[in-house]
Each structure stands twice: as structure tokens, then as C-alpha cells.
N, C-alpha and C positions, 0 to 999 in steps of 0.2 A: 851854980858855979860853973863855967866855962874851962876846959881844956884849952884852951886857943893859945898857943906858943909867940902870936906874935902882937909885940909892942905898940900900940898904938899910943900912947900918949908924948904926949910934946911935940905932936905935929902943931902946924901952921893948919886953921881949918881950913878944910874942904881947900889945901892947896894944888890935890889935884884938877883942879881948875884953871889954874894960872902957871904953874909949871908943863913945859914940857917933859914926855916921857924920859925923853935923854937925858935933862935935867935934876932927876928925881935923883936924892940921895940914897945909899942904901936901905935906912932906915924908913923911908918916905914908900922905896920900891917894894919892899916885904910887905910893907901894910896894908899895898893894894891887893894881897892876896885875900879871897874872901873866904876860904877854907872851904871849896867845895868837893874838892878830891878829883874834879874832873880831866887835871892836866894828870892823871895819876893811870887813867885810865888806855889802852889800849886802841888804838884806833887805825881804820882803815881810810888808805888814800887812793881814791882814784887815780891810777898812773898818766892817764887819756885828759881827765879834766881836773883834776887836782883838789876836787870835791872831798873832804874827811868826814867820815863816819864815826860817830864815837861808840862804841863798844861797851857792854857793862863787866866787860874781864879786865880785873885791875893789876896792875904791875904785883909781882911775887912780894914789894916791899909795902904795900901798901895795906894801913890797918882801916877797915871802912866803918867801925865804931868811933874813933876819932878823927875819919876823913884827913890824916896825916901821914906823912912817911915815916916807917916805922923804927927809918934808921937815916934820917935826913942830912946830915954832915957829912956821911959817910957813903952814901946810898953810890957814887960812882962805882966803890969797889963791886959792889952787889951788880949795880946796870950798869955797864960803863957807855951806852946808849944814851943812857937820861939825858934830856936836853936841859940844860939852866939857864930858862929865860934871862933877860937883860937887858938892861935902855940898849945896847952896844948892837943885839941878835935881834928885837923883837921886828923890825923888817924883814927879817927871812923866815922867823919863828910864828908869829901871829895869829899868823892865818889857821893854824890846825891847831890852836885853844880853842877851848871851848866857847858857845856863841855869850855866851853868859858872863865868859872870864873879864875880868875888870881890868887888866892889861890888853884884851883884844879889842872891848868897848872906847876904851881911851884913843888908842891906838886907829879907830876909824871916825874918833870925833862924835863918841856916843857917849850920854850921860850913866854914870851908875845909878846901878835900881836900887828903889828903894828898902831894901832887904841887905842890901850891902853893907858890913859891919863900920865904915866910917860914915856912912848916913843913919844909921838905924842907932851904933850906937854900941851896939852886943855883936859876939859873933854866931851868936844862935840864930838869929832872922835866917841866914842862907839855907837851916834845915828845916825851919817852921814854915820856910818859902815852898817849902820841898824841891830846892833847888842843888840838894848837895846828892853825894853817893851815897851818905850816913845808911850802913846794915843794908847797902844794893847792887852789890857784888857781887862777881864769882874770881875766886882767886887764879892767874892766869896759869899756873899750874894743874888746875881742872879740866880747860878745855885748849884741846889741841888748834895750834895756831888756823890749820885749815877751817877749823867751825867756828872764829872771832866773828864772820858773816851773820850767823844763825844770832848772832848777842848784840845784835846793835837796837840799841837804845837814840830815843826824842829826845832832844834838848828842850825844857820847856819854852816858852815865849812869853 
């Protein structure tokens, strides 16, 4: 039995194909999330070239047994940082999801993988993929911002 907090049924199949991101109802836009924890993560940008590094130190709200925010409704109060992605942002947000994120793939005209909980079906494929953060953290309370360097992690391919 899945944790997965978000709704997929009553889509239009596989509509992200024919919708644009802009497009996409709320309901449509959550479910492109594939619960991998990885926008959850910590990351470093090249100021020079704008290159982002993802990090395995994960935001202080973030639970990596259930690769979910731990207080998700409410998590501005905690980070008022966090960004929330959206058809409106993801042109200026995009780019520093992760390579994997299924808003970033869309977003440059890429198909989702097949591990992706609306092709796959479950939203266990993205860990059986070993695609997620599931238990591969360090909570960003441990390591001090100057050594987020020393924790960067491969995105798989």
C-alpha cells in the first residue's frame, strides 16, 4: 500500500501529451509530481554559468521515508524560501528541478520515463527505479551550509 498523497484518478489519459503546461489544471498539475523528493533537496548554482548541483542535504521539512514535506500546506511558514512551482513560474523555475522532474521534462519537450506513476500506474516505480531520495539524506541541519559542496549527488540517467 502506497503513501502517495496525490490524486490521480479522473485524469484524461496520458493528457499530458495534448495539454500544454500552462494549460494544466490544478488537479492535472499535482499529479505530474512523481514523489521523488528531489525538488526538496538543497542545491547549489553556479553564479558564472547557472549550472545546479543537487545536493543530498534535504530541506529541515523534509521526511526521506516518505520522500514528502513534512508539513506541506503550511511549509512557507517553516521556509518562506520554498519555491511553488506552477504553469505561471515554471519559465524561470525549471531549470534547477531536477533532470528527472516530470515538470522539467515536459517543460523542454521530453517524454516521461517509464517509472513515472502515470505511466507505470503506482507511485512506487520512481523508488524501485531508484530514482527517488527514499532513506538518502542528510537533514540540512547536520551539515553546515559551506560543506552542501562535499554532498552533491548524480542524478541518474
Amino acid at each position: 500500500m502506497s503513501d502517495d498523497p496525490i490524486d490521480r484518478s479522473e485524469l484524461a489519459p496520458r493528457f499530458w501529451e495534448h495539454k500544454a503546461l500552462t494549460d494544466l489544471g490544478p488537479k492535472e498539475w499535482e499529479a505530474l509530481c512523481d514523489g521523488c523528493g528531489k525538488c526538496c533537496l538543497n542545491k547549489l548554482e553556479d553564479e558564472e554559468t547557472g549550472h545546479v548541483e543537487l545536493t543530498c542535504v534535504a530541506c529541515r521539512l523534509f521526511d526521506d521515508s516518505t520522500c514528502r514535506c513534512a508539513q506541506y500546506d503550511i511549509r512557507h511558514q517553516f521556509v518562506p524560501e520554498c519555491i511553488v512551482l506552477k504553469p505561471s513560474n515554471i519559465d524561470s523555475h525549471a531549470y534547477w528541478m531536477p533532470q528527472t522532474c516530470a515538470y522539467r521534462l515536459l517543460w523542454e519537450g521530453k517524454p516521461l520515463y517509464d517509472w513515472h506513476p502515470l505511466i507505470s500506474g503506482t507511485p512506487d516505480t520512481v523508488h524501485s527505479a531508484g530514482v527517488s531520495m527514499r532513506n538518502a539524506t542528510v537533514p540540512e541541519f547536520e551539515v553546515h551550509e559551506d560543506d552542501w559542496e562535499d554532498h552533491i549527488i548524480e542524478e541518474p540517467t
